[in-house]
PyMOL commands that place a pseudoatom at each C-alpha (Angstrom):
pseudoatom trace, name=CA, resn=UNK, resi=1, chain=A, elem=C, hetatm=0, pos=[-66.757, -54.064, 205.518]
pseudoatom trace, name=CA, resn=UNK, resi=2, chain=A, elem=C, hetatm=0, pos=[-64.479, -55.726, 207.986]
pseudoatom trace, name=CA, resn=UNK, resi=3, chain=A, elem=C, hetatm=0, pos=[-63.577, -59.149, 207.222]
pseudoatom trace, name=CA, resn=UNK, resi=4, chain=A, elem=C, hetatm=0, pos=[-61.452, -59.539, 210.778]
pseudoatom trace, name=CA, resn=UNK, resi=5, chain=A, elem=C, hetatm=0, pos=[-62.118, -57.835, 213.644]
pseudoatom trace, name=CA, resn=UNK, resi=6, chain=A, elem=C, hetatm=0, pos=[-58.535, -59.050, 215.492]
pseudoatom trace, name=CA, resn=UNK, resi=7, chain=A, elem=C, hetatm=0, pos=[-56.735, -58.101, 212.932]
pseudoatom trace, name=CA, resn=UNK, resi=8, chain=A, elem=C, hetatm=0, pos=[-58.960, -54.855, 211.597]
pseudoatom trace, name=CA, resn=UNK, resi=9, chain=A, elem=C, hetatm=0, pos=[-58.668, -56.395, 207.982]
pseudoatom trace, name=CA, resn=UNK, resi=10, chain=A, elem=C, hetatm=0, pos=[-61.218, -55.634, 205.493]
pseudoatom trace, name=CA, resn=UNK, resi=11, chain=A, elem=C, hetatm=0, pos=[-63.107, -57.300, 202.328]
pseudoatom trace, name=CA, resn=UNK, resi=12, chain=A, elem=C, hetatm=0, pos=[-61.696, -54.765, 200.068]
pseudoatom trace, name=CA, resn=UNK, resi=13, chain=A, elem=C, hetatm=0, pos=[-57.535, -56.197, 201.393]
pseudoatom trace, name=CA, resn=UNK, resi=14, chain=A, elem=C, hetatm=0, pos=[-59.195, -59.406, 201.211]
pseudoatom trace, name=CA, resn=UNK, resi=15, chain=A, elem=C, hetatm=0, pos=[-59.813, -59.130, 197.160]
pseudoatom trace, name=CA, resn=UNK, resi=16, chain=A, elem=C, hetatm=0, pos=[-56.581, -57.378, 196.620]
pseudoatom trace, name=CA, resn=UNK, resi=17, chain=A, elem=C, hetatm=0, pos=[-54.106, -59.747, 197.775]
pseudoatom trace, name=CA, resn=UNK, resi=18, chain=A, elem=C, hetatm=0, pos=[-56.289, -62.244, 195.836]
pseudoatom trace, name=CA, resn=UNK, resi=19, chain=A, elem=C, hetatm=0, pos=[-56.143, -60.454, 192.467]
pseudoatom trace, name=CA, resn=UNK, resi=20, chain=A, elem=C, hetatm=0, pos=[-52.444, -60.345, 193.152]
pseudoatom trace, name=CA, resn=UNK, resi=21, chain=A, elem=C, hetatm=0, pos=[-52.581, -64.187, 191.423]
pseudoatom trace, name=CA, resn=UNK, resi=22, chain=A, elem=C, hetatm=0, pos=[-53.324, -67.172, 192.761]
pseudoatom trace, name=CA, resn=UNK, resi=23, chain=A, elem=C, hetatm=0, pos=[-53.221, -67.933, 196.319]
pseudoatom trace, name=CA, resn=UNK, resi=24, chain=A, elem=C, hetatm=0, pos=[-54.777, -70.537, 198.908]
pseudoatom trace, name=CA, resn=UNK, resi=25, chain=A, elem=C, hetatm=0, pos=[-56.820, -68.987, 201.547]
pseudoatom trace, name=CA, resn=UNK, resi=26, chain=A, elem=C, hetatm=0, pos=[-53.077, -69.299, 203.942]
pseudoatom trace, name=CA, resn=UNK, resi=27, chain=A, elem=C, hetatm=0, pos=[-51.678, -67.249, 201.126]
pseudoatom trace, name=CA, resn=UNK, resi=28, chain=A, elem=C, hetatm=0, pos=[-53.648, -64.531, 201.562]
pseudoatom trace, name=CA, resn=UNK, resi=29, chain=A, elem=C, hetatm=0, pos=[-53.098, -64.356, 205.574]
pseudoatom trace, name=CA, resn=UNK, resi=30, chain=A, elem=C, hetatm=0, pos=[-49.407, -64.388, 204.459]
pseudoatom trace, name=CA, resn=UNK, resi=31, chain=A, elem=C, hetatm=0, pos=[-50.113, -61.363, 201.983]
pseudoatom trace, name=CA, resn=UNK, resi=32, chain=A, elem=C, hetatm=0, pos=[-51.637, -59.827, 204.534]
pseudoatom trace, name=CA, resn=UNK, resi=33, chain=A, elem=C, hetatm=0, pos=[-49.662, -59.807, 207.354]
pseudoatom trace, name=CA, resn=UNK, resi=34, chain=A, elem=C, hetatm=0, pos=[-51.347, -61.935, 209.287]
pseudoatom trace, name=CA, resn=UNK, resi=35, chain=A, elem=C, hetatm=0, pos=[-52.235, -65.252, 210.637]
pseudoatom trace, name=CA, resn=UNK, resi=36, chain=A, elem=C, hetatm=0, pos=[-55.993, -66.702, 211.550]
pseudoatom trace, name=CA, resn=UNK, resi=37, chain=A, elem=C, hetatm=0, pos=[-56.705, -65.658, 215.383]
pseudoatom trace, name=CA, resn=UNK, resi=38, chain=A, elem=C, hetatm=0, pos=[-60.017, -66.931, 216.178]
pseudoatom trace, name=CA, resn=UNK, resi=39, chain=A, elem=C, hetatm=0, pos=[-60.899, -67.802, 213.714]
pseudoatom trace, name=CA, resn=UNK, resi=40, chain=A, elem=C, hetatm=0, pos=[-64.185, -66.365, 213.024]
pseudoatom trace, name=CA, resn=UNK, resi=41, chain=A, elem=C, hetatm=0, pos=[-62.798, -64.709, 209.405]
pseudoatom trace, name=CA, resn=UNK, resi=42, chain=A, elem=C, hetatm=0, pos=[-61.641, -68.212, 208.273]
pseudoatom trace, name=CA, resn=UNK, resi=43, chain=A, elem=C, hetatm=0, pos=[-64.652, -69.220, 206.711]
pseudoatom trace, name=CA, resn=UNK, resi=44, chain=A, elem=C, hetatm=0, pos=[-65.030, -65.646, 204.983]
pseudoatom trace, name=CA, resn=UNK, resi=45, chain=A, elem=C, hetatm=0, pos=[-61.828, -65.820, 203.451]
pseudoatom trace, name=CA, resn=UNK, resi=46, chain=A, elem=C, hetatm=0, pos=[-62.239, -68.874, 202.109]
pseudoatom trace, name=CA, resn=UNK, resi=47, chain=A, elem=C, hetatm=0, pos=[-65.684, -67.891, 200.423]
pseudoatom trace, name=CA, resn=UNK, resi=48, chain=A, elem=C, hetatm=0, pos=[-64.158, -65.057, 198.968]
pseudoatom trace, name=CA, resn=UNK, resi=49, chain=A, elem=C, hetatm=0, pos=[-61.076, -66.967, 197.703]
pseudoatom trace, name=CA, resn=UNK, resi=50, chain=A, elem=C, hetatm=0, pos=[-63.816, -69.542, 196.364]
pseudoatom trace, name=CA, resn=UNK, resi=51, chain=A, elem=C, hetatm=0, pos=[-65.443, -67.130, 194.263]
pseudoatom trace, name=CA, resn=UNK, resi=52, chain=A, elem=C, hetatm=0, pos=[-62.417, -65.272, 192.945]
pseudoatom trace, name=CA, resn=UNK, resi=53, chain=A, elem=C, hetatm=0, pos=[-60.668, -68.657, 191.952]
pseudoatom trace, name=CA, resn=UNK, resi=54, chain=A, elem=C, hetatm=0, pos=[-63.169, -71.453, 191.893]
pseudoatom trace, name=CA, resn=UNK, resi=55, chain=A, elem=C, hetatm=0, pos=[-64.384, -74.091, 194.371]
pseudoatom trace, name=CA, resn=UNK, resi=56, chain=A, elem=C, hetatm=0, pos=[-61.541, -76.649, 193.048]
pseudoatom trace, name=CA, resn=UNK, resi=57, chain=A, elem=C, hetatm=0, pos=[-58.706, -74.198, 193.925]
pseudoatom trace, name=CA, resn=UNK, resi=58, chain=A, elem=C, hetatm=0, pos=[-59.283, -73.425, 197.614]
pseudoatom trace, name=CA, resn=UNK, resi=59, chain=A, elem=C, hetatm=0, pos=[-57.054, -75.507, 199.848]
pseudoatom trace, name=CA, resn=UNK, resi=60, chain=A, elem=C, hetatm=0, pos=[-58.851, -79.188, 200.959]
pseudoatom trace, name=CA, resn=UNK, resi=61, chain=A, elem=C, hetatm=0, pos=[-58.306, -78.031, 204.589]
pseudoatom trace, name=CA, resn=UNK, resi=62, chain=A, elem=C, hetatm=0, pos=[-60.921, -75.684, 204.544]
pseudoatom trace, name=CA, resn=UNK, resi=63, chain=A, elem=C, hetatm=0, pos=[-64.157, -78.173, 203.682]
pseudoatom trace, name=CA, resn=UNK, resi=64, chain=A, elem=C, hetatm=0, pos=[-65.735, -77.418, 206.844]
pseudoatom trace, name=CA, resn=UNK, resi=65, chain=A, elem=C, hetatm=0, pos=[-66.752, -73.826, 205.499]
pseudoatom trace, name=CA, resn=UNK, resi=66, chain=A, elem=C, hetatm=0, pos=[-69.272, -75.381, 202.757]
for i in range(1, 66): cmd.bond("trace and resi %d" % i, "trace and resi %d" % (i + 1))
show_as sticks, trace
zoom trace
């Protein structure tokens, strides 16, 4: 499944660069390639991120997603 449409990224990139060790959800646009567009995938990432590291480890920035 796509996680970003600008950027044609899917979930499958998403969980690799986050089982490469620990990252923010920035980290893994960096891993990537890439940098948020529109922003639409933001909150995706971050759930993903959230659930491969734990709540406590994404970046404080990204609260609005809860």
């Amino acid at each position: 499944m796509y996680v970003c449409a600008c950027h044609g990224f899917t979930e499958k990139q998403v969980n690799q660069a986050v089982s490469e060790g620990p990252c923010s959800v920035a980290e893994v646009y960096r891993r990537l390639g890439e940098t948020p567009q529109c922003g639409k995938c933001v909150c995706a990432v971050v759930d993903m991120v959230r659930g491969a590291r734990g709540v406590d480890q994404v970046s404080a920035g990204m609260q609005a997603c809860a």
